[in-house]
C-alpha positions as CSV (number, residue, x, y, z in Angstrom):
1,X,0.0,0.0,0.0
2,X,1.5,3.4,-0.7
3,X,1.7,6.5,1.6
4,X,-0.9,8.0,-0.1
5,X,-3.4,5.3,0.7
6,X,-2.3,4.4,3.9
7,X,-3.1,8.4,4.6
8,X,-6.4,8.5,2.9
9,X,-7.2,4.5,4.7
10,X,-6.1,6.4,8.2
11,X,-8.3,9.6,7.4
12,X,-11.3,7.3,6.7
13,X,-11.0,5.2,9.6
14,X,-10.4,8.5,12.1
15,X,-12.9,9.3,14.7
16,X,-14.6,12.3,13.6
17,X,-13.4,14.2,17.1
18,X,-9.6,13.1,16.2
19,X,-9.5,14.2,12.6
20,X,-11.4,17.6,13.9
21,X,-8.2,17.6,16.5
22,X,-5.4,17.5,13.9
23,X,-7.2,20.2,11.9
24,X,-6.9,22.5,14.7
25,X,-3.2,21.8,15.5
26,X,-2.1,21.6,11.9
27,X,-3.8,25.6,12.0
28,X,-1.9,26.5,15.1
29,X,1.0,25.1,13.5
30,X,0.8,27.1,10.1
31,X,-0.6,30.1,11.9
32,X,1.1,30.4,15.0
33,X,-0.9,32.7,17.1
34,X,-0.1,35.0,20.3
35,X,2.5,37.4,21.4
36,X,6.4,36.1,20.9
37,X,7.1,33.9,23.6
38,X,4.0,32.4,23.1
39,X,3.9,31.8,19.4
40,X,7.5,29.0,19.6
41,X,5.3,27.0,22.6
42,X,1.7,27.3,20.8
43,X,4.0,25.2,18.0
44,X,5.8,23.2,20.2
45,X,2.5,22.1,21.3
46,X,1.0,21.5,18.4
47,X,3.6,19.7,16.8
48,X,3.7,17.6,19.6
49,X,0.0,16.6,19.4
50,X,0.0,15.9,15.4
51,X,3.2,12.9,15.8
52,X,1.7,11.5,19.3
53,X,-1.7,10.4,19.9
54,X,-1.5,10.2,23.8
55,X,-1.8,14.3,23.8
56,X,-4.8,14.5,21.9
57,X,-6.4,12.6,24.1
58,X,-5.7,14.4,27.4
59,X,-7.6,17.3,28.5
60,X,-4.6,18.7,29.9
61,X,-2.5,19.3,26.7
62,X,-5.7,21.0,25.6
63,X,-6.1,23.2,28.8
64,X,-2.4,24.2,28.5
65,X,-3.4,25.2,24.6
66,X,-6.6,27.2,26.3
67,X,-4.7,29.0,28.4
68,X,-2.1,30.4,25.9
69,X,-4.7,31.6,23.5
70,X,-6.6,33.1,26.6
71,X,-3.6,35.0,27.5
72,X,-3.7,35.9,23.9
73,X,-7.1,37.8,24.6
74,X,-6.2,39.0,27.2
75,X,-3.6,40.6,26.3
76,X,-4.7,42.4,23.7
77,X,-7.7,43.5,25.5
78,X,-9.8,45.0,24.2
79,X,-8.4,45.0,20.5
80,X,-8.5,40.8,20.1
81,X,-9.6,39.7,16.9
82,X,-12.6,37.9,16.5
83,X,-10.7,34.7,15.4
84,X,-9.1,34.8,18.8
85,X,-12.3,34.4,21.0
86,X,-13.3,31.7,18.6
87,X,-10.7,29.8,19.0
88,X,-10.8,29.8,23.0
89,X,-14.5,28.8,22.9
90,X,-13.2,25.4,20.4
91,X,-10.4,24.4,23.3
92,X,-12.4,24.5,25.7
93,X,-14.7,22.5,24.0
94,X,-12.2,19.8,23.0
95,X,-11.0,20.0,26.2
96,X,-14.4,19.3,28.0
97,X,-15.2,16.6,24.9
98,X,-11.9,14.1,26.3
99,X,-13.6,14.1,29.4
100,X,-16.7,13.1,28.0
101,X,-18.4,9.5,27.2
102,X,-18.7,10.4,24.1
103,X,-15.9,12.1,22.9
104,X,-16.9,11.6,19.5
105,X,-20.7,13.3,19.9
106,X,-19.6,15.3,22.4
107,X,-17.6,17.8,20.1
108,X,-19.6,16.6,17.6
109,X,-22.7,18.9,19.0
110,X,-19.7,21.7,20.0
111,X,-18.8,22.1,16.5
112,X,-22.1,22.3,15.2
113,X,-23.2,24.8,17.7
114,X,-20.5,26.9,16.9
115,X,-20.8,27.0,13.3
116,X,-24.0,27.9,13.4
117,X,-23.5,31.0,16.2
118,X,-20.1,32.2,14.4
119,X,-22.6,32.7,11.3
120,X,-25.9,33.7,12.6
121,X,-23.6,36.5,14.8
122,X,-21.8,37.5,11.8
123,X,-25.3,38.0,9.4
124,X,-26.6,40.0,12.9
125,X,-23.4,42.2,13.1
126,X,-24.0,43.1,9.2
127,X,-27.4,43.1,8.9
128,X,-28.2,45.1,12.3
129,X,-25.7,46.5,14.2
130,X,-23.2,48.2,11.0
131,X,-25.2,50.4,8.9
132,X,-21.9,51.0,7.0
133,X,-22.2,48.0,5.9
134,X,-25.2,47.3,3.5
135,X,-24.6,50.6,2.3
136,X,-21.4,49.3,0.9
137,X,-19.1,51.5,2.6
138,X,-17.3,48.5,3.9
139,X,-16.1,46.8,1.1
140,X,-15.8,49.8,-0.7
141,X,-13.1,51.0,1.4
142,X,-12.0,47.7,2.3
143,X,-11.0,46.8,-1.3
144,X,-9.1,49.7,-1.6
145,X,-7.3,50.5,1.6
146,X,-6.4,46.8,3.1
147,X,-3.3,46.4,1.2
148,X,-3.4,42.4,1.6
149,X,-6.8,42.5,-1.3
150,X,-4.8,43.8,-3.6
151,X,-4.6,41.6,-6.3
152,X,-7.8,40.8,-5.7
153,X,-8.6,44.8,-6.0
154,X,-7.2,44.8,-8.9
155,X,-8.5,42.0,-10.9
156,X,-12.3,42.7,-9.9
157,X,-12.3,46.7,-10.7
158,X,-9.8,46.1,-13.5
159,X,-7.5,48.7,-12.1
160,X,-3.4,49.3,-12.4
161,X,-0.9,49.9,-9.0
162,X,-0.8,53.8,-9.9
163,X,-4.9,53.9,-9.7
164,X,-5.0,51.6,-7.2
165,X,-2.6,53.9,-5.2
166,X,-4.3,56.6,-5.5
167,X,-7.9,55.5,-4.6
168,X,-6.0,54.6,-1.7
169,X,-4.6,57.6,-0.7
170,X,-8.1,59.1,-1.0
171,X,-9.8,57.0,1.5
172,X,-6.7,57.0,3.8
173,X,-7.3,61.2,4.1
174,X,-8.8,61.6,7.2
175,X,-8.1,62.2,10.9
176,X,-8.7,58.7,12.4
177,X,-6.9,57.5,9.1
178,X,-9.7,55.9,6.6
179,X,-12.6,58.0,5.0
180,X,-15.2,57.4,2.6
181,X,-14.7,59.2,-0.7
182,X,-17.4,62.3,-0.8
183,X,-19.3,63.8,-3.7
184,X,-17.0,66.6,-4.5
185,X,-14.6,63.6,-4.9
186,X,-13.5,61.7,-8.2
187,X,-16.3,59.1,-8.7
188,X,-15.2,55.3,-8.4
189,X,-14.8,53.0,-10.8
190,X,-18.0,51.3,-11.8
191,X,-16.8,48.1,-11.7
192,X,-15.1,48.5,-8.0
193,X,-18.5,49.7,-7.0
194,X,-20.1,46.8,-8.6
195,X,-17.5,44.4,-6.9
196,X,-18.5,46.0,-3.8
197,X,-22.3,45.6,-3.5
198,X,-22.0,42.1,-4.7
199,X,-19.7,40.9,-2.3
200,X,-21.7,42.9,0.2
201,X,-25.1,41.4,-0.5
202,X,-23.2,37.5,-1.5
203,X,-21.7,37.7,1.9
204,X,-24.5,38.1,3.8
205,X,-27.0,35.9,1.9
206,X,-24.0,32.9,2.1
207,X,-23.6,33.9,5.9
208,X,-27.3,33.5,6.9
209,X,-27.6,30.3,4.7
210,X,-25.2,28.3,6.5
211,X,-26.7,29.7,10.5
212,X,-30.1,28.9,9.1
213,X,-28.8,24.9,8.2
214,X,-26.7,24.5,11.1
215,X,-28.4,25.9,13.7
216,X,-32.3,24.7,12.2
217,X,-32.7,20.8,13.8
218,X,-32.3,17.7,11.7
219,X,-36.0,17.2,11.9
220,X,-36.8,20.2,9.2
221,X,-34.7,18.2,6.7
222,X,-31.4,20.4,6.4
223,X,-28.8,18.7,7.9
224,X,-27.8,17.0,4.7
225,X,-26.7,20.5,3.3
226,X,-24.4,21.6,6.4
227,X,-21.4,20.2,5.0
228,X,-21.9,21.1,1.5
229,X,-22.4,24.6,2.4
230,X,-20.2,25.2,5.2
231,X,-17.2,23.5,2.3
232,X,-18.4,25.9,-0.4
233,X,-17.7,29.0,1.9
234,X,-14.6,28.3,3.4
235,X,-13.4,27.3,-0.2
236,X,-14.3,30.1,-1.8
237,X,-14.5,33.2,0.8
238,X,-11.0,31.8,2.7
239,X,-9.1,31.2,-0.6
240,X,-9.2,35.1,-1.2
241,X,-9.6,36.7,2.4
242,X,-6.5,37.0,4.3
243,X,-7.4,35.5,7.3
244,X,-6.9,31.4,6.6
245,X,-6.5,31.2,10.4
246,X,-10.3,32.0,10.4
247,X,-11.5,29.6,7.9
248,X,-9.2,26.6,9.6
249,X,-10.8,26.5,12.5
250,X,-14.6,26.1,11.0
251,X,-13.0,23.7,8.7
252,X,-12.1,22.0,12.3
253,X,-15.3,22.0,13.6
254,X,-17.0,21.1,10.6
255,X,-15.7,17.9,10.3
256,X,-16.3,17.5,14.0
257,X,-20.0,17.2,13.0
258,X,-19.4,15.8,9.8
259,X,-22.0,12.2,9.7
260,X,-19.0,9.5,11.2
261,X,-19.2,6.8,8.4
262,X,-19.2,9.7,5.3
263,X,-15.3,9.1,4.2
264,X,-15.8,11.5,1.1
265,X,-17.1,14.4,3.7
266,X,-13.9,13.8,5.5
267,X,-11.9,13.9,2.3
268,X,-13.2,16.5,1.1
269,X,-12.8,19.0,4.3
270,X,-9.2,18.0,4.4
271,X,-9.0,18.9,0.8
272,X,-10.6,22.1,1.6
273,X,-8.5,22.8,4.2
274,X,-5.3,22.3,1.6
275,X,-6.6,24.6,-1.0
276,X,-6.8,27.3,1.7
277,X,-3.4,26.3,2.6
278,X,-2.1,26.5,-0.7
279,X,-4.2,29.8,-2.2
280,X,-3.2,31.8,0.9
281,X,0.7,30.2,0.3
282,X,1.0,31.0,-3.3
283,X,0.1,34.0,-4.5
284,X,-1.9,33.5,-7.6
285,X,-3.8,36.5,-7.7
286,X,-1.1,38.5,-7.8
287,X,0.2,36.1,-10.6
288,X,-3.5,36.6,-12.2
289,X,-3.3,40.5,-11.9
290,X,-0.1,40.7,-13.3
């Protein structure tokens, strides 16, 4: 039997909770997070856990992983990411799920809960609580002044570095350091506008799909869809937005809910979970907008 098989035989034959567990170390391992000192024993850590089993299983190694990312929040109170708190509320609940009977359904119902919350809180923050938002103001200054979308930027509004530069200067003038460009100022590109109210309004309808699957129960017939949807999102949002780390981690907890005997459901959130490796690795939009 060759490697390859023996890997694919071993990811079919993988507890659902395990398979979730090397998902989240291989994303602390690629995406070291915390402040310095933290960052070499977050890896230490989760290299340890990928090449030993015995780890994995304790609810130790897992509370020791808790408590750095914690530390993590805190100390970057009150400016943490949201992909911080997120990942303290998975620990914890792997480290609760190896004390459980049921390991397996325990994290199971954990990562299905959070899936669904991450989303339906993301659709509420955009829907209700940023009226810069479905205006388009966000992505419309997003695209231009977040420097890390620029290939992308430029491929969508069909736009060169020097106009690209300067759209960027124009939302950057302004006293707390970003403004949105003003009537009096030179009108946008149509297609940067039109790139900005679809990914606006395809954000938000993708968002609210996949908290209305997850978080709806089996009973109304949608549980079938969870994977299917949750893998289209992270393969297509998290292979152009800059924050893979993000995108890992629901990776991680969507195979934790995954059905146990579907071995293509596996395969293919592993395979998702490579593409987002790869895509945020190699820049190919930049080799596209060249």
């Amino acid at each position: 039997m060759t490697k390859s098989r023996a890997f694919l035989r071993e990811l079919d034959l993988a507890p659902r909770a395990d398979l979730a567990m090397r998902l989240t170390l291989l994303a602390l391992l690629w995406k070291p997070v915390g402040q310095a000192w933290t960052r070499p024993t977050i890896t230490l850590l989760a290299g340890t856990g990928l090449l030993f089993a015995a780890p994995r299983r304790s609810a130790l190694f897992w509370a020791a992983l808790l408590a750095l990312a914690v530390w993590r929040v805190v100390d970057a109170w009150p400016l943490g990411d949201n992909h911080s708190f997120l990942l303290c509320y998975w620990l914890l609940a792997i480290a609760l799920a190896t004390r459980a009977r049921d390991a397996d359904a325990a994290l199971a119902w954990n990562g299905r809960a959070l899936v669904g919350l991450v989303f339906a809180f993301a659709t509420l923050w955009k829907v209700v609580l940023s009226p810069d938002y479905l205006d388009g103001r966000f992505f419309g200054v997003t695209l231009l002044d977040d420097e890390r979308l620029e290939a992308a930027t430029r491929l969508a509004a069909d736009l060169d570095e020097s106009e690209l530069a300067r759209l960027r200067a124009l939302v950057r003038e302004h006293e707390d350091g970003v403004r949105v460009p003003g009537p009096d100022d030179p009108a946008l590109p149509p297609r940067l506008v039109a790139s900005s109210e679809l990914l606006t309004f395809a954000l938000v309808a993708l968002e609210l799909a996949v908290a209305v699957i997850f978080l709806v129960p089996a009973r109304f017939g949608l549980a079938r869809a969870r994977d299917p949807a949750l893998l289209f999102f992270a393969g297509t949002v998290y292979a152009l937005a800059p924050v893979e780390g993000f995108g890992w981690l629901l990776l991680s907890m969507g195979v934790a809910q995954s059905e146990p005997r579907q071995v293509r459901t596996r395969r293919a959130y592993a395979a998702v979970f490579a593409i987002v490796l790869l895509a945020t690795r190699w820049p190919w939009l930049e080799a596209l907008a060249d």
